[in-house]
PDB file of the backbone (N, CA, C, O) and the ligand in Angstrom, with CONECT records:
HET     ZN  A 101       1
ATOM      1  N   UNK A   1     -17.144  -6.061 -32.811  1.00  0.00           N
ATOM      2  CA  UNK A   1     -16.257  -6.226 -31.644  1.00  0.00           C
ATOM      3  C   UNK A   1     -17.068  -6.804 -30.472  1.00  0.00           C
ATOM      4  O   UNK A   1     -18.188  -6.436 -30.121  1.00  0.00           O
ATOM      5  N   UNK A   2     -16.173  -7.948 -29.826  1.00  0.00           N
ATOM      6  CA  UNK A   2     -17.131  -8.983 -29.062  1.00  0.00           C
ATOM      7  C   UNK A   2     -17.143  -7.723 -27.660  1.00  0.00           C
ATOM      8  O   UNK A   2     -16.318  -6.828 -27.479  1.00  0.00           O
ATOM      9  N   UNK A   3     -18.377  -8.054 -26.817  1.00  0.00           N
ATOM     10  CA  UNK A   3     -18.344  -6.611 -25.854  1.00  0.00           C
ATOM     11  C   UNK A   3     -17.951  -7.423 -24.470  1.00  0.00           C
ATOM     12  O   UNK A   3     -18.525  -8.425 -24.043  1.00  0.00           O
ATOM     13  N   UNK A   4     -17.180  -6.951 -24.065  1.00  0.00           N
ATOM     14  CA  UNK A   4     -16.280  -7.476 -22.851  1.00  0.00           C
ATOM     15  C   UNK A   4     -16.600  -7.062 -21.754  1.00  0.00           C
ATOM     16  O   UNK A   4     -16.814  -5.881 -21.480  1.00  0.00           O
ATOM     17  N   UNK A   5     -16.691  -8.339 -20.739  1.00  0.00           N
ATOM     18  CA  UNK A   5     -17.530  -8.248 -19.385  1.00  0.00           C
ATOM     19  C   UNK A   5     -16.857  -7.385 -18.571  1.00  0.00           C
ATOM     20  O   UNK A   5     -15.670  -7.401 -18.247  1.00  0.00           O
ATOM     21  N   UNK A   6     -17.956  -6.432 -18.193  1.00  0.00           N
ATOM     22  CA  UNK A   6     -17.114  -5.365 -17.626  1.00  0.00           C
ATOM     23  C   UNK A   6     -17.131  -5.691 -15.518  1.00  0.00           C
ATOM     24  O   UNK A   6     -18.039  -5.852 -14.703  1.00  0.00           O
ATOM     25  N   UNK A   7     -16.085  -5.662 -15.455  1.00  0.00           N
ATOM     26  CA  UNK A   7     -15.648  -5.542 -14.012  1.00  0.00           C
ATOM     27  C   UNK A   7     -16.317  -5.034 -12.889  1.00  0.00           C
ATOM     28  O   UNK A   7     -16.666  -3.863 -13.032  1.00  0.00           O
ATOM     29  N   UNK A   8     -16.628  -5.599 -11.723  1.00  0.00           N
ATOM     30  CA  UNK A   8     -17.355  -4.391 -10.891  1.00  0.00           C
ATOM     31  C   UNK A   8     -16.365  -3.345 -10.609  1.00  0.00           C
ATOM     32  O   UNK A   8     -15.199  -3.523 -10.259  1.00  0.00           O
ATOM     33  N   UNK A   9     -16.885  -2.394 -10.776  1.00  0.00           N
ATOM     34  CA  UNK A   9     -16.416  -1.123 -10.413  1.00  0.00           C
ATOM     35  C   UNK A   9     -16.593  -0.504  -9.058  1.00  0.00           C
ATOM     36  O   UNK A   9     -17.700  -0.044  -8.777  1.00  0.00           O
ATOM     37  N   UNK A  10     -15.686  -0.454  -8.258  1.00  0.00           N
ATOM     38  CA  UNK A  10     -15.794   0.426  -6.446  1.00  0.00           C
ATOM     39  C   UNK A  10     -16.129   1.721  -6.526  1.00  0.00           C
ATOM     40  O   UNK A  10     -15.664   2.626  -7.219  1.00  0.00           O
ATOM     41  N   UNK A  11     -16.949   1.704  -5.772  1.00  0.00           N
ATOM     42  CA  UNK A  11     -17.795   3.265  -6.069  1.00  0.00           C
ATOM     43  C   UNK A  11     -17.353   4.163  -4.975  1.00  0.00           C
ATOM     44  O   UNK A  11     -17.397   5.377  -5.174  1.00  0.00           O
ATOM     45  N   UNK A  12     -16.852   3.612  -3.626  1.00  0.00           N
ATOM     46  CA  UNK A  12     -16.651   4.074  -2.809  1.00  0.00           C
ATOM     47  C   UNK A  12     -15.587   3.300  -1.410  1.00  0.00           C
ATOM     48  O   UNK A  12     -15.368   2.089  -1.458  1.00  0.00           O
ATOM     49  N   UNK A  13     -15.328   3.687  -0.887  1.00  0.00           N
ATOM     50  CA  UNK A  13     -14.504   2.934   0.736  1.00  0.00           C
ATOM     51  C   UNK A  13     -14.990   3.267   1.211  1.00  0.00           C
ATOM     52  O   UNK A  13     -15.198   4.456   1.452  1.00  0.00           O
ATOM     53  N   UNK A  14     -15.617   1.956   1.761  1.00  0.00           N
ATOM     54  CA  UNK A  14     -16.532   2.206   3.233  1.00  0.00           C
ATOM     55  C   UNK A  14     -16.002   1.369   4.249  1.00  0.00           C
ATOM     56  O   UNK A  14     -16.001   0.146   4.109  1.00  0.00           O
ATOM     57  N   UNK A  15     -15.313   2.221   5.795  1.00  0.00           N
ATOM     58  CA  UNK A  15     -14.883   1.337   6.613  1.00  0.00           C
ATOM     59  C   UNK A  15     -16.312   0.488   7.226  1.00  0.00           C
ATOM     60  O   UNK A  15     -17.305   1.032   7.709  1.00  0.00           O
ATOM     61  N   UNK A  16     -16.038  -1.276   7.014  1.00  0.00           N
ATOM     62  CA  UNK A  16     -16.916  -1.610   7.842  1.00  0.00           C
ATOM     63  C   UNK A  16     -17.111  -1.685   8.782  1.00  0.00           C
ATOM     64  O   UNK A  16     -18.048  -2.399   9.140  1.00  0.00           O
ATOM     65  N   UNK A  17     -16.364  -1.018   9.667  1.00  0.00           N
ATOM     66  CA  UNK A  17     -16.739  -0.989  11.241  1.00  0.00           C
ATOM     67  C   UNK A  17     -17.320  -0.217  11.943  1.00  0.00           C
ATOM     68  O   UNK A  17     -17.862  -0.334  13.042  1.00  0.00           O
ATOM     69  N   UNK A  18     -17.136   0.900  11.005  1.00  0.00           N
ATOM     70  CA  UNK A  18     -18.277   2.117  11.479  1.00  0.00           C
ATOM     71  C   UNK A  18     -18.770   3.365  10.269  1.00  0.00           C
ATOM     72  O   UNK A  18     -19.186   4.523  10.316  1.00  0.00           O
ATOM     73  N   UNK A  19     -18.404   2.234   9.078  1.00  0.00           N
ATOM     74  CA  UNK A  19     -19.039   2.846   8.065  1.00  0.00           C
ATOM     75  C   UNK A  19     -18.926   4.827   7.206  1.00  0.00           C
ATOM     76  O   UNK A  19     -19.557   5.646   6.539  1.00  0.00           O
ATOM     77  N   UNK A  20     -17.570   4.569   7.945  1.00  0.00           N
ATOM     78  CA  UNK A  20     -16.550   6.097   7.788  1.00  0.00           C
ATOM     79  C   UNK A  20     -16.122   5.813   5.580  1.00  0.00           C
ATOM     80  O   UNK A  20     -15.569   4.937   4.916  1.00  0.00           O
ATOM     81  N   UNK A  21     -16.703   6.952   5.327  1.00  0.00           N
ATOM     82  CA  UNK A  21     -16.770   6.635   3.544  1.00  0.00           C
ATOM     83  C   UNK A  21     -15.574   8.173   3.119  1.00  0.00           C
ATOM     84  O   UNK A  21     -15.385   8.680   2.013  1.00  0.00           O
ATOM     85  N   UNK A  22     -15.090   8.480   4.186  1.00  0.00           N
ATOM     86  CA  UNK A  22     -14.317  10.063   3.865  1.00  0.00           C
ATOM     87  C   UNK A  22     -12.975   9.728   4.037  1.00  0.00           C
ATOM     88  O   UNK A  22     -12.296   9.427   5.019  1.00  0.00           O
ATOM     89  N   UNK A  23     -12.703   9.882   2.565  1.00  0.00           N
ATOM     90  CA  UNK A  23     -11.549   9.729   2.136  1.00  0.00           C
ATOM     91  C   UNK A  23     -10.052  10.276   2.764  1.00  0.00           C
ATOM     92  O   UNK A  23      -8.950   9.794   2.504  1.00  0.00           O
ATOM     93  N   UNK A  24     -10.336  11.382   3.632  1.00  0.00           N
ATOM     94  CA  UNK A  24      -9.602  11.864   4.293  1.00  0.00           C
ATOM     95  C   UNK A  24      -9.003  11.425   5.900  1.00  0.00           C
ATOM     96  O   UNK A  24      -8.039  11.744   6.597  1.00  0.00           O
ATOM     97  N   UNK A  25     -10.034  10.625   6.001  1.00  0.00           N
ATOM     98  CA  UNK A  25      -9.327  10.029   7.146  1.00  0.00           C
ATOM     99  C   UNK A  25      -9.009   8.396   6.993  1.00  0.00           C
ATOM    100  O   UNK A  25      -8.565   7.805   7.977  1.00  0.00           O
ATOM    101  N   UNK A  26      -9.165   7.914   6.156  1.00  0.00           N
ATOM    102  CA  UNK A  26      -9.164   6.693   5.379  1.00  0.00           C
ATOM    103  C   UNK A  26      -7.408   6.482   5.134  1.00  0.00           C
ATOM    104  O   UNK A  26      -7.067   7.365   4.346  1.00  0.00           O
ATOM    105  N   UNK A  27      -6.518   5.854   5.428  1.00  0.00           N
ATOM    106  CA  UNK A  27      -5.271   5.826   4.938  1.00  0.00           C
ATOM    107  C   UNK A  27      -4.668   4.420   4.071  1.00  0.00           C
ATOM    108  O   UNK A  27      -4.915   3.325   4.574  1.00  0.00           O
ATOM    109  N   UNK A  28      -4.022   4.463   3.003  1.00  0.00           N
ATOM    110  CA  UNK A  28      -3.767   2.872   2.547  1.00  0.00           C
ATOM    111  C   UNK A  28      -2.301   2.512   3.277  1.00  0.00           C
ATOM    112  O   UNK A  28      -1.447   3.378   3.086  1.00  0.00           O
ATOM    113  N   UNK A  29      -2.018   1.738   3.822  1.00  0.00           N
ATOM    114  CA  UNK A  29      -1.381   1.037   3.936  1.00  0.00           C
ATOM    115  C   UNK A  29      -1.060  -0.525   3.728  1.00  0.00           C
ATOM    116  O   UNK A  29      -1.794  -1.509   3.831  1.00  0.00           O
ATOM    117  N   UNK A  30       0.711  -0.362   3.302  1.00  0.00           N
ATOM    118  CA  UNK A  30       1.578  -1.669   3.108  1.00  0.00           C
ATOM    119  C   UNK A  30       2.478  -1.559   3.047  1.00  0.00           C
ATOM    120  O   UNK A  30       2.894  -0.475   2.637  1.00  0.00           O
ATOM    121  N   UNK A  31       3.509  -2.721   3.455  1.00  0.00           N
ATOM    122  CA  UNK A  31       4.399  -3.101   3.822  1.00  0.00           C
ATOM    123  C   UNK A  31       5.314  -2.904   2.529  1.00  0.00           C
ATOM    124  O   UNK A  31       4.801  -3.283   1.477  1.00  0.00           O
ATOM    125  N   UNK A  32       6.681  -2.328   2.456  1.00  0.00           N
ATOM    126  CA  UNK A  32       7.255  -2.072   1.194  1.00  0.00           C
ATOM    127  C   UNK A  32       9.065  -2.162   1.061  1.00  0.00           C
ATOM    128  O   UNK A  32       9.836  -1.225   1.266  1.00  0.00           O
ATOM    129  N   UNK A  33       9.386  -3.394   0.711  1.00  0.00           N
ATOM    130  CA  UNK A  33      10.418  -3.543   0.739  1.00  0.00           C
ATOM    131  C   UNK A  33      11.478  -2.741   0.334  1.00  0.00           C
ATOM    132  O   UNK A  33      11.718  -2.767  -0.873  1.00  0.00           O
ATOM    133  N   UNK A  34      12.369  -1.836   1.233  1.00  0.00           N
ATOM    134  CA  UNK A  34      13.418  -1.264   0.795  1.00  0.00           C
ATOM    135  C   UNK A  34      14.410  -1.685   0.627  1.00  0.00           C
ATOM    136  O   UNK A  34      14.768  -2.532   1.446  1.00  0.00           O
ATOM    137  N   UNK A  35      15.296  -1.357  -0.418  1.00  0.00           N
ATOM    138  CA  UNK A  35      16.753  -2.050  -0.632  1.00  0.00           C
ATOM    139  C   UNK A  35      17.845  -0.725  -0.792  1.00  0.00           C
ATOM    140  O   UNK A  35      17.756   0.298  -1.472  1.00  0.00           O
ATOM    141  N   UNK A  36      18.708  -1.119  -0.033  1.00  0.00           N
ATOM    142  CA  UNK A  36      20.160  -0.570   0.434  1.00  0.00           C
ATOM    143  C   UNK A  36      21.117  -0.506  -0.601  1.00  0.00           C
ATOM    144  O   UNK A  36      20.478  -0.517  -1.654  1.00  0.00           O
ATOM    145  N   UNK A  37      21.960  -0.463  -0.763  1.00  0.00           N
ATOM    146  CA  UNK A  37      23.429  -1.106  -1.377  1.00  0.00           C
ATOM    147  C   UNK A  37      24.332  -0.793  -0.248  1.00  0.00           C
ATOM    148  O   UNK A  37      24.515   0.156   0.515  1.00  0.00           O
ATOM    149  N   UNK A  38      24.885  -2.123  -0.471  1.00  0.00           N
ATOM    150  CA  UNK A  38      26.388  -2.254   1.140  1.00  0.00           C
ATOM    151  C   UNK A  38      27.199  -1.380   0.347  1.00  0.00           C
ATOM    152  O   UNK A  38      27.168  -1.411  -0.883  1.00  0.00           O
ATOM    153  N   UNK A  39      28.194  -0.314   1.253  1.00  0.00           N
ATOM    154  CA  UNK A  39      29.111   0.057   0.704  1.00  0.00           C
ATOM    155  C   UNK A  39      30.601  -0.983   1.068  1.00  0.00           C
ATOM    156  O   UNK A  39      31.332  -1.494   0.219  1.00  0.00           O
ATOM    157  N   UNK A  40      30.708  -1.056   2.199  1.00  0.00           N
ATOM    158  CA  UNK A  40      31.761  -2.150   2.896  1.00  0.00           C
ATOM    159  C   UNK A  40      31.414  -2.504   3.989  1.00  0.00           C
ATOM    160  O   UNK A  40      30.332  -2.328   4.547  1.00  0.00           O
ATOM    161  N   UNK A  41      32.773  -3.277   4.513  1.00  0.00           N
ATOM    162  CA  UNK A  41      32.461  -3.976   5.678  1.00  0.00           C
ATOM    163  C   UNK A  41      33.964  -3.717   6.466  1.00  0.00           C
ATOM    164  O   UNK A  41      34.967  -4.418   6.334  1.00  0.00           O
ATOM    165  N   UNK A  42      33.788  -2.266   7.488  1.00  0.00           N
ATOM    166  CA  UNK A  42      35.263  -2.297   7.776  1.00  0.00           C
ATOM    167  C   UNK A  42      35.067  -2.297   9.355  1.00  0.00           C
ATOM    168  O   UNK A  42      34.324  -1.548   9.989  1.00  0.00           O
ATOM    169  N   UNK A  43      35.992  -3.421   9.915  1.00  0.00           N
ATOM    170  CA  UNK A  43      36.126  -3.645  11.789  1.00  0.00           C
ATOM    171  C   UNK A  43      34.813  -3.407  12.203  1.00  0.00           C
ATOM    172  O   UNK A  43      34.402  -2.528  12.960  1.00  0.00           O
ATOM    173  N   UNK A  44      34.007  -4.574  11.436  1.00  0.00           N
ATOM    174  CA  UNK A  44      32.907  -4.901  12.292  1.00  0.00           C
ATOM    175  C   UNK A  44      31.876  -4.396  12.013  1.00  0.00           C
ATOM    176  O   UNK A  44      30.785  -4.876  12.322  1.00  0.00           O
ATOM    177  N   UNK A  45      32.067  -3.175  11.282  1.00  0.00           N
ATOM    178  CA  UNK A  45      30.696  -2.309  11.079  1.00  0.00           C
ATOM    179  C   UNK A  45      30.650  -2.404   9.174  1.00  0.00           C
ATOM    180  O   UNK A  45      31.438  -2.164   8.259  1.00  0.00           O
ATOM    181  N   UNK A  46      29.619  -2.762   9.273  1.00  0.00           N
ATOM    182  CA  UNK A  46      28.682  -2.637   8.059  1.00  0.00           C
ATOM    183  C   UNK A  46      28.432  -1.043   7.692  1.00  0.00           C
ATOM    184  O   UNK A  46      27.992  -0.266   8.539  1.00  0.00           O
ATOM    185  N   UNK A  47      28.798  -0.588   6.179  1.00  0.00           N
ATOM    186  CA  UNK A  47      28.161   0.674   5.866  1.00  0.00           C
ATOM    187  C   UNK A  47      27.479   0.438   4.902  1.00  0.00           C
ATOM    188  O   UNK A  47      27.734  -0.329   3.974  1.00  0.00           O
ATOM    189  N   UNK A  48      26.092   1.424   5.151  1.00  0.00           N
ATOM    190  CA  UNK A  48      24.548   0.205   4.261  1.00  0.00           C
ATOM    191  C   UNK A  48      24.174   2.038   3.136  1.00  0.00           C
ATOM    192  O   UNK A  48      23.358   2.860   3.553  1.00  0.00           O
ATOM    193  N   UNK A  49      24.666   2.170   2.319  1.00  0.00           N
ATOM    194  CA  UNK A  49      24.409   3.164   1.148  1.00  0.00           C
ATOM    195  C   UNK A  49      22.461   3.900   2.091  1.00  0.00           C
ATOM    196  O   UNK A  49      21.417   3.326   2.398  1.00  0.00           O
ATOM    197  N   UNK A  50      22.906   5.227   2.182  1.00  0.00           N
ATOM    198  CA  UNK A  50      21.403   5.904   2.627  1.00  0.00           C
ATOM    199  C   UNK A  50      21.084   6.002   1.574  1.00  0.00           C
ATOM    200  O   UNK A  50      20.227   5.162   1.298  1.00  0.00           O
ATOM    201  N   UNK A  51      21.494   7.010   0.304  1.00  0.00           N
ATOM    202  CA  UNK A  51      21.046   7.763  -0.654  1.00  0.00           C
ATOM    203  C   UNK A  51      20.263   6.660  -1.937  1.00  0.00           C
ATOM    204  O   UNK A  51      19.617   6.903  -2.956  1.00  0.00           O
ATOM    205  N   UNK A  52      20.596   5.717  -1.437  1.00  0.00           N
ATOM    206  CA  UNK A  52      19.923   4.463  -2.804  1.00  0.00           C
ATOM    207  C   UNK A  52      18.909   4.335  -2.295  1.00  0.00           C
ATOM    208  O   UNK A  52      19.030   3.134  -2.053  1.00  0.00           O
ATOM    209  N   UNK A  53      17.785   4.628  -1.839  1.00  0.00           N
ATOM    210  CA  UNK A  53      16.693   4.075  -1.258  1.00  0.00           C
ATOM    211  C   UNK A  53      15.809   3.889  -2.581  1.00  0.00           C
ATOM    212  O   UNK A  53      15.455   4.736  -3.401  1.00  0.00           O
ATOM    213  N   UNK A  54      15.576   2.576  -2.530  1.00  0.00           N
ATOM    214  CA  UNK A  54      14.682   1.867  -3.135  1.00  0.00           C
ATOM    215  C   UNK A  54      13.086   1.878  -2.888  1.00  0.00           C
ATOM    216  O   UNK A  54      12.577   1.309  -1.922  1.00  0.00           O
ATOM    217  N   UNK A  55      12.503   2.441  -3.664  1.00  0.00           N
ATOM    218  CA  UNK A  55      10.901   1.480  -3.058  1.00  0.00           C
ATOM    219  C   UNK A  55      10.396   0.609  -4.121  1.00  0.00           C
ATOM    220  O   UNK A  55      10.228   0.923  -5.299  1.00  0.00           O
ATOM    221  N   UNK A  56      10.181  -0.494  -3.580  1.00  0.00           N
ATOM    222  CA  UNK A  56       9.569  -1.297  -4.717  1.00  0.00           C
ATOM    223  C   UNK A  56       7.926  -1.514  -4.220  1.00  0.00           C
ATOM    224  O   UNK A  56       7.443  -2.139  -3.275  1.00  0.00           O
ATOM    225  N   UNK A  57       7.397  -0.809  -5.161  1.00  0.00           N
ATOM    226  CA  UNK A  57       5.698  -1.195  -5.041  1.00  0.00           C
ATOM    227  C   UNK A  57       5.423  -2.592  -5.212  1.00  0.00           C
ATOM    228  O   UNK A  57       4.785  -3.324  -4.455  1.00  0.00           O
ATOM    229  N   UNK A  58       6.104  -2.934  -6.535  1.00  0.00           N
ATOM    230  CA  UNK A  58       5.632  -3.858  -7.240  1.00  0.00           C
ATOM    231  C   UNK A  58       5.418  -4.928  -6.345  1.00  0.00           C
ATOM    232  O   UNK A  58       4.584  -5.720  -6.784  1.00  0.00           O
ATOM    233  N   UNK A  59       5.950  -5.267  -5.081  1.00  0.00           N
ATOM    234  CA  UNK A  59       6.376  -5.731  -3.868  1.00  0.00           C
ATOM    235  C   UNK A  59       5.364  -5.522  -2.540  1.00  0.00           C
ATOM    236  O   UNK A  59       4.617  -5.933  -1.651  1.00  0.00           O
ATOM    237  N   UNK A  60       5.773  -4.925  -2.965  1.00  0.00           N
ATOM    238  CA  UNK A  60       4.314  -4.193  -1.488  1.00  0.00           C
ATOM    239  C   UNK A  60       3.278  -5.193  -1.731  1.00  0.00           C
ATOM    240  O   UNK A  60       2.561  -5.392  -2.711  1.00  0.00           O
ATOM    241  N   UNK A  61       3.420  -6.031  -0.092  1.00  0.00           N
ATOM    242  CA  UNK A  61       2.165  -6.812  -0.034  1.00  0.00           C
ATOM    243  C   UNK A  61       1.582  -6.276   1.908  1.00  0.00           C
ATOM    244  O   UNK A  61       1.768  -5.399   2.752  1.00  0.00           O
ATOM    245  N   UNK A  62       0.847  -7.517   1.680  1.00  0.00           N
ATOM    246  CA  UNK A  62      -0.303  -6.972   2.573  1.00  0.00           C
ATOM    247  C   UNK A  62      -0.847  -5.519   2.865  1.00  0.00           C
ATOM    248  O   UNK A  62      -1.102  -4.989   3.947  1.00  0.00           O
ATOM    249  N   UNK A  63      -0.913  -5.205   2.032  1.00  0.00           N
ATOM    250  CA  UNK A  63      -1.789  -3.873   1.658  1.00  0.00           C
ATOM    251  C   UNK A  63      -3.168  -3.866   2.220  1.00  0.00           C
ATOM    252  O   UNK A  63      -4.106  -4.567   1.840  1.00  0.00           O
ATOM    253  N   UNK A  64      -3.167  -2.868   3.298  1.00  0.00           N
ATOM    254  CA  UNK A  64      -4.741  -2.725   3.611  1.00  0.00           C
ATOM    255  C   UNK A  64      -5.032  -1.897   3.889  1.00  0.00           C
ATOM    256  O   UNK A  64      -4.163  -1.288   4.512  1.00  0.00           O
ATOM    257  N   UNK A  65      -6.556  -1.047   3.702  1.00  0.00           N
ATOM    258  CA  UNK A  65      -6.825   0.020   4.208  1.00  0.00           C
ATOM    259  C   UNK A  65      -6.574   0.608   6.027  1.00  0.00           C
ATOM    260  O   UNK A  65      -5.860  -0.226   6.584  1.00  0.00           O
ATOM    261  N   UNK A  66      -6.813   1.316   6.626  1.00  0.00           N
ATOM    262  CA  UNK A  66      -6.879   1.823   7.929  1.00  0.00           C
ATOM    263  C   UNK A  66      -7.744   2.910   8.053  1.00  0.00           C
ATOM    264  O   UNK A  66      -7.780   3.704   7.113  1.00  0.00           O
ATOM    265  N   UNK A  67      -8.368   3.078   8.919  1.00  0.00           N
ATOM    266  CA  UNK A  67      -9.672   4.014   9.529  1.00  0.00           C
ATOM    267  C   UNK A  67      -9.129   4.828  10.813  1.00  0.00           C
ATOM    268  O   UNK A  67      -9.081   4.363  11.952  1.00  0.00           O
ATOM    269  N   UNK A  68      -8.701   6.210  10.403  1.00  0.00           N
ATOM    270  CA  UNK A  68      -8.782   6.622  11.476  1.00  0.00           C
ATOM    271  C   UNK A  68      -9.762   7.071  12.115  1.00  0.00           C
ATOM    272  O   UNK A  68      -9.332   7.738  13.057  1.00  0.00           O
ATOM    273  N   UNK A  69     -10.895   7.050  12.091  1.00  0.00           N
ATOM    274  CA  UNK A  69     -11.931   7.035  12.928  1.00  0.00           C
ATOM    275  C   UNK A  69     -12.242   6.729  13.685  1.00  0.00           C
ATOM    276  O   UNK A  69     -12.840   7.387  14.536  1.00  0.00           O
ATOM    277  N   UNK A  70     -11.856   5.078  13.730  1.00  0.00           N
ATOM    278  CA  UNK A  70     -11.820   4.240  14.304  1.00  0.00           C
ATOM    279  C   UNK A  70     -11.349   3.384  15.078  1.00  0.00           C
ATOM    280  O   UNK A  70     -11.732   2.684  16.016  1.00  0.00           O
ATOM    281  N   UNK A  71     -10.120   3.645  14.299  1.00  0.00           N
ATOM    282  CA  UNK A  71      -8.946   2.983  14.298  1.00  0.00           C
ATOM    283  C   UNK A  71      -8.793   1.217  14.106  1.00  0.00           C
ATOM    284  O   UNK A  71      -8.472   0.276  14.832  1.00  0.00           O
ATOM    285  N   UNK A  72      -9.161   1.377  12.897  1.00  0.00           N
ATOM    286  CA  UNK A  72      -9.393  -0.441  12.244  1.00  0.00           C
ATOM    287  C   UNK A  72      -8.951  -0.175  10.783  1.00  0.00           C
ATOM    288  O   UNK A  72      -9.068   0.781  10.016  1.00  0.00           O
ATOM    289  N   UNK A  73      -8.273  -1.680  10.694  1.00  0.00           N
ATOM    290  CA  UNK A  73      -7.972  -1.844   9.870  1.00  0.00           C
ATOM    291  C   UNK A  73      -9.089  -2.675   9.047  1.00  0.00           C
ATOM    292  O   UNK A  73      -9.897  -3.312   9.723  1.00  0.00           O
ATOM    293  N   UNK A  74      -9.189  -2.712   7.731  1.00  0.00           N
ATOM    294  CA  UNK A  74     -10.009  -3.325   6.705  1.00  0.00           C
ATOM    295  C   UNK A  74      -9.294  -3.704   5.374  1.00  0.00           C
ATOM    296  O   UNK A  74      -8.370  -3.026   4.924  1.00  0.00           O
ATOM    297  N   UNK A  75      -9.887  -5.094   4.627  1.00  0.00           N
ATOM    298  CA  UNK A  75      -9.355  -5.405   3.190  1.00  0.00           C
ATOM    299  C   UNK A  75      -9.743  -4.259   2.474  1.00  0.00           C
ATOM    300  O   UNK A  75     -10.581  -3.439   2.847  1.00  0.00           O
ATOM    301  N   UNK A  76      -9.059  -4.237   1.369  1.00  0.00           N
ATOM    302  CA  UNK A  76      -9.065  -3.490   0.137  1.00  0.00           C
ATOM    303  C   UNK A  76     -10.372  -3.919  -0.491  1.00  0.00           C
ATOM    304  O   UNK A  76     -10.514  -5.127  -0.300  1.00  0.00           O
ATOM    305  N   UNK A  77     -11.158  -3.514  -1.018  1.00  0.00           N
ATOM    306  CA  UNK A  77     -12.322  -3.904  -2.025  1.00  0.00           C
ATOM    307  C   UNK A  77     -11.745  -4.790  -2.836  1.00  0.00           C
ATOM    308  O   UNK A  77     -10.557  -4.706  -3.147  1.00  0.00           O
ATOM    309  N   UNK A  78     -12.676  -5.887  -3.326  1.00  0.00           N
ATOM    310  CA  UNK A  78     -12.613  -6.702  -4.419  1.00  0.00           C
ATOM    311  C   UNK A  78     -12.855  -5.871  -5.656  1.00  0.00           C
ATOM    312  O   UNK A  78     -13.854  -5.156  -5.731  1.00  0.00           O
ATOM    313  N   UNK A  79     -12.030  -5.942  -6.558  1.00  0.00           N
ATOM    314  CA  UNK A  79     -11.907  -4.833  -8.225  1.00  0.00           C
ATOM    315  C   UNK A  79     -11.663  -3.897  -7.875  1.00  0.00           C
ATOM    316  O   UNK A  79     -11.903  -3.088  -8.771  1.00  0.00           O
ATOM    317  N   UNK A  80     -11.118  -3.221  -6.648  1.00  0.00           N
ATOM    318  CA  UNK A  80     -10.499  -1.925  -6.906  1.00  0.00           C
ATOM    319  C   UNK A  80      -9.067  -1.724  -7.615  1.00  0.00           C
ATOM    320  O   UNK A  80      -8.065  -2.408  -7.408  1.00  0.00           O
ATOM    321  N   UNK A  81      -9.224  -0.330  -8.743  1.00  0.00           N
ATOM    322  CA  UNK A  81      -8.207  -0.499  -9.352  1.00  0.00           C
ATOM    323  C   UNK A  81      -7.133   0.808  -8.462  1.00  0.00           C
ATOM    324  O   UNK A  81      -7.675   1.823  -8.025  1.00  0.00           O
ATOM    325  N   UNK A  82      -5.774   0.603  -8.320  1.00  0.00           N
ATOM    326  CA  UNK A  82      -4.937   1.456  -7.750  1.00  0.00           C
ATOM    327  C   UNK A  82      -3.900   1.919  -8.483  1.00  0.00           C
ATOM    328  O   UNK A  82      -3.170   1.300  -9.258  1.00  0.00           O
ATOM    329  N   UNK A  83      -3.894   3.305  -8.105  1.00  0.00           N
ATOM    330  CA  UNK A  83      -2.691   3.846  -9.089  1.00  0.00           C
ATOM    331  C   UNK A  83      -1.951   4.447  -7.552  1.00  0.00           C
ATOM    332  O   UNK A  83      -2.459   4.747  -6.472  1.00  0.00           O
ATOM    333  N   UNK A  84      -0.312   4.452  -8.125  1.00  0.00           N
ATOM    334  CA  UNK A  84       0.451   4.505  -6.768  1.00  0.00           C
ATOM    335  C   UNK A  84       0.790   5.716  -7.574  1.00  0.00           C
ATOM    336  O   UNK A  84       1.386   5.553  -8.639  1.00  0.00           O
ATOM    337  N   UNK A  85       0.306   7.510  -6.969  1.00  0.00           N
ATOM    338  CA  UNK A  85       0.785   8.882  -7.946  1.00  0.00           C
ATOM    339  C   UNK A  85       1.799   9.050  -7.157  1.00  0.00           C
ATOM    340  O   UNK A  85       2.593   9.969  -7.360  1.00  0.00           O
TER     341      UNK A  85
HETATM  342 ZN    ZN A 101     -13.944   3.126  10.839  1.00  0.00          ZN2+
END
């Protein structure tokens, strides 16, 4: 079995602005499109379904870390892998 180039692996988040590596004050953020369903449209007013709330990850872009330490925002590491639990 041919041995397959393995990926860099992120060992850690480190804000670069002041070098804050604790996960606890570290937050991910992005932008995440929610979708509605219209129920009708009666005299003017739109009724937009609450209980359907959608999140689509798959969607979610500009994703970036945030530092509250600091309060800065930073890119995501290059090869970090993310699981949304
Ligand atoms: Zn910071």
């Amino acid at each position: 079995m041919p041995k397959k180039k393995k990926k860099k692996t992120v060992t850690e988040i480190k804000c670069p602005s002041c070098g804050n590596t604790d996960l606890d004050t570290i937050e991910w953020q992005e932008w995440v499109v929610v979708s509605r369903k219209l129920n009708e449209l009666t005299e003017g007013t739109l009724l937009v379904d609450g209980g359907s709330e959608k999140m689509d990850f798959e969607s979610g872009k500009d994703e970036s870390l945030y530092c509250k330490g600091c309060y800065s925002e930073f890119p995501i590491p290059d090869g970090l892998d993310v699981d949304h639990v």
